[in-house]
C-alpha positions as CSV (number, residue, x, y, z in Angstrom):
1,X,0.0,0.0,0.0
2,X,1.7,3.5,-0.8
3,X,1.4,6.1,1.7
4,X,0.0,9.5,0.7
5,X,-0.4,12.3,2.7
6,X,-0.7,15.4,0.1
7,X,-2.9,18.1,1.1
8,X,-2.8,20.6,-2.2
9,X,-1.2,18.3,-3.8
10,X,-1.1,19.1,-8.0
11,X,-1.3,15.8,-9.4
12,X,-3.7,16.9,-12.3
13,X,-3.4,15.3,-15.6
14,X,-1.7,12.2,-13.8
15,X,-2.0,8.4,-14.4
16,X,-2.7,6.7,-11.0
17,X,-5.0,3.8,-13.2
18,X,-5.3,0.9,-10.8
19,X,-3.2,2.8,-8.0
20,X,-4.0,1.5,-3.8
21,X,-4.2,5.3,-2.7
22,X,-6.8,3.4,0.3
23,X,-6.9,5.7,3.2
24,X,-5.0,8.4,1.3
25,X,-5.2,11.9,2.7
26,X,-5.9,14.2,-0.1
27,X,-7.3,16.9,0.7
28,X,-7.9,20.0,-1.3
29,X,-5.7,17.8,-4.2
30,X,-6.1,18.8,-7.6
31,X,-6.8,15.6,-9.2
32,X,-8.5,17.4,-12.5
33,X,-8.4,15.5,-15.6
34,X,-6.4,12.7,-14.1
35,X,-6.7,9.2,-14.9
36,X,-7.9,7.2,-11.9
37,X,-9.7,4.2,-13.3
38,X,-9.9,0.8,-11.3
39,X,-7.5,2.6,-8.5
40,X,-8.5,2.0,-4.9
41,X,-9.6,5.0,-3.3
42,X,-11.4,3.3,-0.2
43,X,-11.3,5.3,3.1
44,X,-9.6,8.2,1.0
45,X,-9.8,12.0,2.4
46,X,-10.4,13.9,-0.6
47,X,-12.9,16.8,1.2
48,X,-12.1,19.8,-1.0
49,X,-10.5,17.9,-3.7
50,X,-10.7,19.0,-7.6
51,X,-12.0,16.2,-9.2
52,X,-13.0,17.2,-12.4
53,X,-13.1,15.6,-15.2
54,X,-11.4,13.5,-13.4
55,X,-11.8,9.2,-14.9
56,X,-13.0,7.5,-12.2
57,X,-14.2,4.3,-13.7
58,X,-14.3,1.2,-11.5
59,X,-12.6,3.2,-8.9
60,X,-12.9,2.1,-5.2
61,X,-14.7,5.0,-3.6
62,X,-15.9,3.1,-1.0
63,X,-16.4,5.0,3.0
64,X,-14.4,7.8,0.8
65,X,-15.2,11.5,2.2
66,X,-16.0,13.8,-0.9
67,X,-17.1,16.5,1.2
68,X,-17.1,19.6,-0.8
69,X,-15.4,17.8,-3.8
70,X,-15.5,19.3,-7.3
71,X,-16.6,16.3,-9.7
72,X,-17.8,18.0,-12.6
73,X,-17.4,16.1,-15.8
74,X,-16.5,13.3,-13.7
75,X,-16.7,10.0,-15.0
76,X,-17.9,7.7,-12.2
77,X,-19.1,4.9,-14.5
78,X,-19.3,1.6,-12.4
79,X,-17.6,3.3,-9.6
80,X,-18.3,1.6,-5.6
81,X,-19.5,4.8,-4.0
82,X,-21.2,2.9,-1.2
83,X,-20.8,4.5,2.1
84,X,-19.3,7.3,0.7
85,X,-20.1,11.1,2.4
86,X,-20.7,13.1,-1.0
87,X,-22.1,16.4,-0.2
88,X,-20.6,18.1,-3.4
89,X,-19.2,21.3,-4.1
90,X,-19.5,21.6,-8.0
91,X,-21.9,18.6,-9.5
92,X,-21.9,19.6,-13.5
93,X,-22.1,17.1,-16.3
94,X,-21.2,13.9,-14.2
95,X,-21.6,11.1,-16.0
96,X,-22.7,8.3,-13.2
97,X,-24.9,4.9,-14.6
98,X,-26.9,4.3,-11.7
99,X,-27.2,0.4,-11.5
């Protein structure tokens, strides 16, 4: 498991496909337009993060905190968003398929 603690962190436009960021703390983060497909984002602190347009397909999201999290033009396709706290910030375009 990698270790993250990066509040503010820039890490848009990065490739973290498939990445254990479990119980990450990354908040405020900006995570825009970065690829984040299959990672495992379980437990993460991403409360203020920028998320947008973020691809988030198959990610773990699971007892994540978005509080305040931008996810516009988020792709959250198939994403595990159970138990998550998701009071958003910025909710524009997201593309979710509710199953």
């Amino acid at each position: 498991m990698l270790v993250v603690n990066q509040t503010s962190a820039d890490l848009s436009d990065a490739y973290l496909g498939n990445a254990d960021l479990s119980n990450a703390y990354l908040r405020g983060a900006d995570l825009s337009d970065t690829n984040l497909r299959d990672a495992n984002l379980r437990g993460a602190d991403l409360r203020g993060a920028d998320l947008s347009r973020a691809h988030l397909g198959g990610a773990d999201l699971s007892r994540a905190h978005l509080l305040c999290a931008n996810l516009s033009r988020a792709d959250l396709r198939g994403a595990d968003l159970s138990v998550t706290k998701l009071i958003l910030y910025k909710l524009m375009v997201l593309v979710l398929e509710v199953v």
